[in-house]
Each structure stands twice: as C-alpha cells, then as structure tokens.
N, C-alpha and C positions, 0 to 999 in steps of 0.2 A: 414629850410626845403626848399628844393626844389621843383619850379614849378612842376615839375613831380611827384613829392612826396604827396603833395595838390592836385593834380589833381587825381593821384591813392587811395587817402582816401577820396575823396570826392565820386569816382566811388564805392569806399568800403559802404560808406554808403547809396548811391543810393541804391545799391543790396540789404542790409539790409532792405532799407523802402519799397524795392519794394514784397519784399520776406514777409514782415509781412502784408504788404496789400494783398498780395494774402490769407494767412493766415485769417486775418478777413473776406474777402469775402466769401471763404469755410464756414468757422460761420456762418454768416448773411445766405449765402445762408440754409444748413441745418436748422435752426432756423425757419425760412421764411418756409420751406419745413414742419418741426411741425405742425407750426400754421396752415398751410393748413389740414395737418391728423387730427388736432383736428376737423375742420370743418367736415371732414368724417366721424370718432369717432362717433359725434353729430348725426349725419346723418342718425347712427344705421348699420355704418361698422364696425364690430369686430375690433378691437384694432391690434390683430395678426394680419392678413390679413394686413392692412395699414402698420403694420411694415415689415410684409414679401414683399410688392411692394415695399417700400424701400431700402431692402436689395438685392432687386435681380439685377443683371446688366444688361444693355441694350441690350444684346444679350438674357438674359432670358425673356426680357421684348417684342421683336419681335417675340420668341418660343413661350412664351403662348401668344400672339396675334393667331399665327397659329395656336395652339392646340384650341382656343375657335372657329376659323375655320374648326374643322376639320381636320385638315391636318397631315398628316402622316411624321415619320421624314424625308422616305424619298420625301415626296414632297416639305417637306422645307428645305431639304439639293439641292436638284435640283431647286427649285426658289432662294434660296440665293448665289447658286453656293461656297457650302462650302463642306466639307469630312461630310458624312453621322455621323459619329462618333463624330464631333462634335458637332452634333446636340442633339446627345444623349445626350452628358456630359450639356448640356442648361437645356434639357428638365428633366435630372435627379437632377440637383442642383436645379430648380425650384420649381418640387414634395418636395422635400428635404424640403426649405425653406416655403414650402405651407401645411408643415407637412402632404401628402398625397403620394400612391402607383400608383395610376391610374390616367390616363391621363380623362376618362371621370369624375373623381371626379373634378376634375381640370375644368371640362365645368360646372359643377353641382354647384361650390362653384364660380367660380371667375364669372361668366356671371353677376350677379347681383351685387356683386362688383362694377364693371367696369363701367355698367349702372350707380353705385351713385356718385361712385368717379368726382368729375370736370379733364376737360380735363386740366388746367393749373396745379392741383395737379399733375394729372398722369403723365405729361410730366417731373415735377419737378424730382418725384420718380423715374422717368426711365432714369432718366439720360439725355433726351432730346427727348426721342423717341415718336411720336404725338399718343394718345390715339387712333387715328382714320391709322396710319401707314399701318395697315394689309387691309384697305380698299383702299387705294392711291396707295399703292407699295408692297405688296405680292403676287405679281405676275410678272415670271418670264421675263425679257425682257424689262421693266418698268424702266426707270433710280431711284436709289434711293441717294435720298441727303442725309439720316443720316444715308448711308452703313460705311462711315467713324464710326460712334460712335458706332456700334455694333461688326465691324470688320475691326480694324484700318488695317489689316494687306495690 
C-alpha cells in the first residue's frame, strides 16, 4: 500500500470516529436532558408538558416565550423581523404539541411551568434558547445572539 493509500484510510477512519463521537454525544446529551425532566417530573410538572418543551424547537421555544408576553403574532413577526406567516406555523405547531386551541390556554398552562422548570433544563429542552431570552432580546432592535438557533436562515 501506498503512502497515499495509509494516509486515505487512516483519514477514513478519523471520519468514522469522529462521526460516532458525534453520535454518543447526541446520547449523553438527550439522556443528561431526561434526567433533568425527571427532576421536573418530581417537581409536580406533568410529564406531557416536559415532554412537549422537549419536542418543541427553538423557534417555538422564542413564540411561546412571546405568547407568555403577550404578544401578538404580529408583534413577533415585526420584533423578529420574520413573514408574519411564519410565526403562525411556530405558534400553531406549539398549541399542536401543547395539545391546546388558544393561545391564552398557552398563558394559563405554561406560566407555572416555566416558573418550575430550572433554567439549565429549559435551556437544554430548547435547544439553547435562555429561559429568561424574551426578557434580554424580544425586543425589536436589541442585538440577539441565539437568532442563529432559532432562524439559521
């Protein structure tokens, strides 16, 4: 075999270990994310609820930050400077996953949530977005550092 050859299947198996370490990290981290909802669980957070913060992505996770504000879609389509219509599809996959119609059920159910959940769980469940986000940067004009993770685009 050829130096080149050794060199191209050793790079083969760098990509391999690098690609399955990614892999167990994804794991650990999810796992790590459990053991924190069990502490909520405990806590006397409904089990749904913890599963549906979970489930939701970080743009639904910014939408109902605004909806427990208050806020209209469109005033968080004009603070996020996004198409008003995607604010809907946010705010309707999150009712969806919160098995609810209304947006004030959404204040009624998730306020006390929020209040028990730890901010290092929330941040985990959201994908990275700070429990406390909608008070730092939902507001228009305000630089936001985790507009990358809600709306890579």
């Amino acid at each position: 075999m050829t130096d080149d050859g050794r060199l191209e299947a050793v790079e083969t198996a760098l990509a391999a270990i690098a690609s399955k370490l990614e892999e167990i990290d994804g794991k650990l981290d999810r796992m790590l994310g459990l053991y924190d909802a069990l502490g909520s669980i405990a806590a006397g957070v409904p089990p749904r609820l913890v599963a549906a913060l979970h489930r939701m992505t970080p743009a639904e996770h910014v939408a109902l930050q605004m909806i427990l504000d208050n806020r209209s879609n469109h005033e968080i389509a004009v603070c996020l400077d996004v198409p008003e219509a995607r604010v809907q599809a946010w705010v309707d996959a999150l009712l969806s996953k919160l098995e609810l119609t209304r947006r004030r059920e959404v204040r009624a159910l998730m306020l006390p949530v929020l209040a028990a959940i730890p901010a290092t769980e929330y941040e985990r469940a959201s994908g990275g977005i700070p429990k406390d986000w909608n008070d730092k940067y939902g507001v228009g004009g305000i630089p936001d550092p985790f507009r990358k993770i809600y709306h890579p685009e």
